[in-house]
Every structure is written in structure tokens, then in C-alpha cells.
C-alpha angles and dihedrals in degrees: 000000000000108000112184094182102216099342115109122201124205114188105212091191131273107023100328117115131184111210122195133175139142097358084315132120138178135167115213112199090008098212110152129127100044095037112121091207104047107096121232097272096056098047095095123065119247115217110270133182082222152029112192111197130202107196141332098277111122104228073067110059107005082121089052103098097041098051087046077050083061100048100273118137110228117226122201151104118334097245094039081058089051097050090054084051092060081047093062101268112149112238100229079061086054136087136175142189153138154243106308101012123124119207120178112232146161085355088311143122106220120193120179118215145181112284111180099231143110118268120203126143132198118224121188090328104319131096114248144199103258101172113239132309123275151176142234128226108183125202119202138200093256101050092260105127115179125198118216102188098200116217101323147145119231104275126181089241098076085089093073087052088065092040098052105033111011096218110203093195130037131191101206126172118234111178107099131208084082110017126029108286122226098292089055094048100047088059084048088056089049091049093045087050085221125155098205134050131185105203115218150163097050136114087022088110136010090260093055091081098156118114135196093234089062093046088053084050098054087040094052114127100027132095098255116106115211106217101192109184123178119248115284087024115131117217093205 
């Protein structure tokens, strides 16, 4: 059974996720007011110290600028932090960073590590130059670290990932068409060595077919629990 020990997770629907724990409150992949599965509650941004961001799409960081409007720092890829500079960001509300860096935020160790996906961002019109994808493992006070995979396909090197950082907990999306389906997570769960996945970026849109109860029929038998939650939902 999945025990967070004081952290509380909110899926805001498709890969947005609201983190809180000890006074402390950050947002990873901020896509909220457009998002056609974040219910009403969650559309508009609560304050947070952080918005961790894990490429340029926009279904990932539409919510950026205005949670940096309310005081949050906005973590990313170096170029990506360079592009909401040009939009007005201030820099001492950017950081940037790169794969295998660790930065401490909002409470959190935030390690940035490889995701298998396109990067492109759009900037007042124009397409622009965002880095690469990426993903986030968190470490927090109490032991507790917690992988968000970004949009990815399975890749070998997740096994790095276990072996470098031994995430309890992973956020994977499962829906296809852009990111692996549930086959092709369930072998990410048996690379990343985790016990607990929180399935996510599925159902959003008619592409995105994948469904929890699949990936808990590709995972039966493991050790690995599947906690699907519905958006706006808190895990406590």
C-alpha cells in the first residue's frame, strides 16, 4: 500500500500534478485552464513556491507564466528558461538546468533526468529551439523520492534511473499514440524497480487509448501496485 508520509499528490489531469508537503507547494507539467481534463477546481493555479517543467509542449507548461506571475520559480531546461525570458519571466523566477543536475526547491531534490520524446516550443507564434525532453525524480525530507517521467517512450536506460536514484513512486503516461501505452509502461515500472505507479496522460484526448486497468493487466503478477486516482483527486 502506497504511504506518502506527510506529501500529498493532486492529479490535475493529463500529466499536471500539484505537490504539497510541509508548507510547501509545487506544480510539475502546470496545465490547467485549458486542460480538458482538469476539473473546474483545479483550472486556476494555486500559489507555489515551484513549476517544474518537463519540455516545451504546450499540454505541459500552458499554466507556466502565470504561476511565475504568482511568485513560483520555474524549473526547466536551459533553453525552455531562456524562451520564458524572452515572454516576460523575471530571471531571478527562472532556472535552468540540465540532465543530471540536482537543484534543491520548494523542499525538494530535484534531479533532472533523460525522457525519450520531441521538444519543440511555440513563442509568440513562432516555433522555437526548447532543449530535449526530460524528466524529474524528486527526493524528499522524509525518504520518500518520487519519479515523473515526462512524455517518453520505455528506454534501457531507466535502469540507470533505479540504480542512481531508487524511486518508490513513478508518474508514467500510458496513453500511446505519443508516449509508450500500457505494454510499454509496465516494462518502464520493471526497469525503474518501483512499487507504486501512478498511471497518467491518458483519456485527455481520443488518441490517448491506454487505460489503468490494462496497465494493471500487463503488470499482474509483479510487485508493482497501480494507484489510479481521477483528476483532482489527492493521494495523502
Amino acid at each position: 500500500m502506497l504511504e506518502l508520509k506527510g506529501i500529498q499528490i493532486t492529479w490535475c489531469g493529463h500529466a499536471c500534478f500539484r505537490i504539497e508537503h510541509g508548507g510547501q507547494r509545487l506544480y510539475i507539467d502546470p496545465f490547467l485552464k485549458d486542460n480538458p481534463a482538469c476539473p473546474a477546481g483545479e483550472k486556476t493555479p494555486k500559489p507555489a513556491q515551484a513549476a517544474l517543467i518537463t519540455h516545451g509542449h504546450f499540454d505541459h507548461m500552458a499554466d507556466a507564466v502565470t504561476l511565475a506571475g504568482q511568485g513560483a520559480t520555474l524549473v526547466g531546461m536551459f533553453e525552455l528558461m531562456q524562451m520564458f525570458g524572452e515572454q516576460g519571466v523575471a530571471e531571478k523566477q527562472r532556472m535552468g538546468m540540465n540532465k543530471g543536475g540536482t537543484i534543491e526547491i520548494a523542499g525538494v531534490k530535484a534531479t533532472m533526468v533523460h525522457a525519450l520524446h520531441s521538444c519543440g516550443a511555440v513563442s509568440n507564434g513562432k516555433p522555437v529551439y526548447a532543449g530535449e525532453a526530460a524528466g524529474y525524480v524528486l527526493e524528499f525530507s522524509n525518504g520518500t523520492r518520487l519519479y515523473h517521467s515526462g512524455d517518453t517512450e520505455v528506454f534501457g536506460d531507466m535502469a540507470l534511473i533505479r540504480e542512481l536514484h531508487q524511486p518508490q513512486i513513478a508518474l508514467l503516461p500510458i496513453g500511446g499514440h505519443f508516449t509508450m501505452d500500457p505494454r510499454r509502461a509496465a516494462l518502464a515500472c520493471k526497469l525503474l524497480g518501483v512499487k507504486h505507479v501512478i498511471p497518467m496522460h491518458f483519456g485527455t484526448w481520443p488518441p490517448l487509448k491506454g487505460t489503468p486497468e490494462e496497465l494493471k493487466q500487463q503488470l499482474e503478477g509483479s510487485d508493482c501496485e497501480v494507484v489510479a486516482i481521477q483528476p483532482g483527486q489527492t493521494l495523502r
